[in-house]
C-alpha positions as a Markdown table, in Angstrom:
| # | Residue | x | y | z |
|---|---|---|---|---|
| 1 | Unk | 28.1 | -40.0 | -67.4 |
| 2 | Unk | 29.6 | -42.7 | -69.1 |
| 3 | Unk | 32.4 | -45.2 | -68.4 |
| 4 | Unk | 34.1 | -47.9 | -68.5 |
| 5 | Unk | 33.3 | -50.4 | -66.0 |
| 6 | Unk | 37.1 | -50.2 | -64.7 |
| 7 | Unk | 37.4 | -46.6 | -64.7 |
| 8 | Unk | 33.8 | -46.4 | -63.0 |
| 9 | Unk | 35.3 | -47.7 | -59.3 |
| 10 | Unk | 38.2 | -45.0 | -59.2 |
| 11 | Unk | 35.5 | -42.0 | -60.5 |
| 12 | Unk | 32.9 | -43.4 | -58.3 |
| 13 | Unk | 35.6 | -42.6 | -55.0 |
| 14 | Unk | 36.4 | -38.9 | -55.9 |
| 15 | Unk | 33.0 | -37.8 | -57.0 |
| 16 | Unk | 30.6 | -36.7 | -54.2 |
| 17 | Unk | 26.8 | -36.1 | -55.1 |
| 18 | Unk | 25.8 | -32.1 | -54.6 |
| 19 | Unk | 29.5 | -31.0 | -55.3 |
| 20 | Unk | 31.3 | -29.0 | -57.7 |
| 21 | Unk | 34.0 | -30.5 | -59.9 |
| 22 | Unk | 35.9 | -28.8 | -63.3 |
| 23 | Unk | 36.4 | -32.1 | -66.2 |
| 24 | Unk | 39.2 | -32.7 | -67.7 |
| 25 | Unk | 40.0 | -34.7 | -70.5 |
| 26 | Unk | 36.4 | -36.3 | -70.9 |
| 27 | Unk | 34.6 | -36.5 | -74.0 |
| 28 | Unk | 31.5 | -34.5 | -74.6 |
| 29 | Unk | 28.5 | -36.2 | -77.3 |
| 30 | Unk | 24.9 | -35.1 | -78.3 |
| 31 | Unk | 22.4 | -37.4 | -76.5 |
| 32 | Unk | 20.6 | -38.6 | -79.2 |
| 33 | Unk | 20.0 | -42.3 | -78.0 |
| 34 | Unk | 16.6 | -43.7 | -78.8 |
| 35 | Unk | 15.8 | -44.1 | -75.1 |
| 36 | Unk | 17.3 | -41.5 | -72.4 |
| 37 | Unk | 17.5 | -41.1 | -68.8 |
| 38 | Unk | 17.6 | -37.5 | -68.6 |
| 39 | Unk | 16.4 | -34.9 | -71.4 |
| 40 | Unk | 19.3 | -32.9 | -71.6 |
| 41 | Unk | 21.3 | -32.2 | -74.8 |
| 42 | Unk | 24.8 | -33.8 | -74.4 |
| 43 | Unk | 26.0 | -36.8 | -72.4 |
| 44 | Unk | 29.7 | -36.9 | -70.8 |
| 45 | Unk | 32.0 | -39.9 | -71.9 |
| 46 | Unk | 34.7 | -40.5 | -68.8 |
| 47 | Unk | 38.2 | -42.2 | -69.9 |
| 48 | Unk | 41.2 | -43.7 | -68.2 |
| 49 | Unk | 42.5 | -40.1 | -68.9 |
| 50 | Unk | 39.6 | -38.2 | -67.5 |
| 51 | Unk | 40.6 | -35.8 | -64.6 |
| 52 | Unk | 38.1 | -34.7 | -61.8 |
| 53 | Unk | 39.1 | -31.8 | -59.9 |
| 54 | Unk | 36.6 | -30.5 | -57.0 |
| 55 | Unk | 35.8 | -26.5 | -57.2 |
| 56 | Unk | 34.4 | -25.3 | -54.0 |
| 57 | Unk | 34.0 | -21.6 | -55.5 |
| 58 | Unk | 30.8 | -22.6 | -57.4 |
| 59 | Unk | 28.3 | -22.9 | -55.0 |
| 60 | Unk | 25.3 | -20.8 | -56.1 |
| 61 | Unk | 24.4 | -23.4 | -59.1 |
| 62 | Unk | 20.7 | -24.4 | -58.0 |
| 63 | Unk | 19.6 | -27.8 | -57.3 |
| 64 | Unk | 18.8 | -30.7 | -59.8 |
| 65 | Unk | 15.0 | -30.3 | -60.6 |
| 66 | Unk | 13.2 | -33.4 | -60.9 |
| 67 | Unk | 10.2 | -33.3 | -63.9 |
| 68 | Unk | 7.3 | -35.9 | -62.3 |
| 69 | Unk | 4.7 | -36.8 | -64.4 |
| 70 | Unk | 0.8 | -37.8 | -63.3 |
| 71 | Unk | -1.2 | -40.6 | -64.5 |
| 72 | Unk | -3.2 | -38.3 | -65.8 |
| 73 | Unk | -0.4 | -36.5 | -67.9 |
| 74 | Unk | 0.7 | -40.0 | -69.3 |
| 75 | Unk | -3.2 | -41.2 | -70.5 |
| 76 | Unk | -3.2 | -38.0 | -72.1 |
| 77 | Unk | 0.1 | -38.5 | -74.6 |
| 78 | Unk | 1.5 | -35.1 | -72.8 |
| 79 | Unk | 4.8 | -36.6 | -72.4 |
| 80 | Unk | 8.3 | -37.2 | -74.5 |
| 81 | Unk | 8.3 | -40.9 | -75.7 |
| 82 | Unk | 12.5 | -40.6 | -75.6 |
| 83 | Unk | 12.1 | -39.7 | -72.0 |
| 84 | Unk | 12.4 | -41.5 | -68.5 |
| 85 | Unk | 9.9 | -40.2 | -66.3 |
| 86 | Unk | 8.9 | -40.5 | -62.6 |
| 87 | Unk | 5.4 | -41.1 | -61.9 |
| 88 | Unk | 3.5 | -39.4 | -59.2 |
């Protein structure tokens, strides 16, 4: 997610980690940023007009999987330079 740093502090109070929510009226951009956090196609762009609604009825989306790579795994070059890992 990405914000401005005014619109972060009223986002940051209705957004709860391991919830549901629907968007509205946020922007939606391929990540394709030399350097990203998370390897996942798009990246959301939240405005002064972006709308967060909680939806309690989707609750069997599975958990965030974290990817951890080994020492090992880095020496080797078996990793995605573009990628922020977590080291085991």
């Amino acid at each position: 997610m990405i914000t401005r740093q005014a619109d972060f502090h009223r986002l940051k109070l209705l957004i709860e980690e391991n919830q549901t929510y629907v968007l509205h009226n946020c922007l939606v951009f391929d990540n394709d940023v030399l350097f990203k956090p998370v390897d996942y196609p798009f990246k959301l762009v939240f405005g002064a007009g972006t709308k967060v609604t909680r939806n309690d009825k989707l609750n069997d989306i599975p958990p965030v999987e974290f990817r951890f790579k080994s020492f090992k795994e880095i020496g080797q070059g078996i990793f995605k330079a573009d990628v922020l890992y977590g080291i085991f």
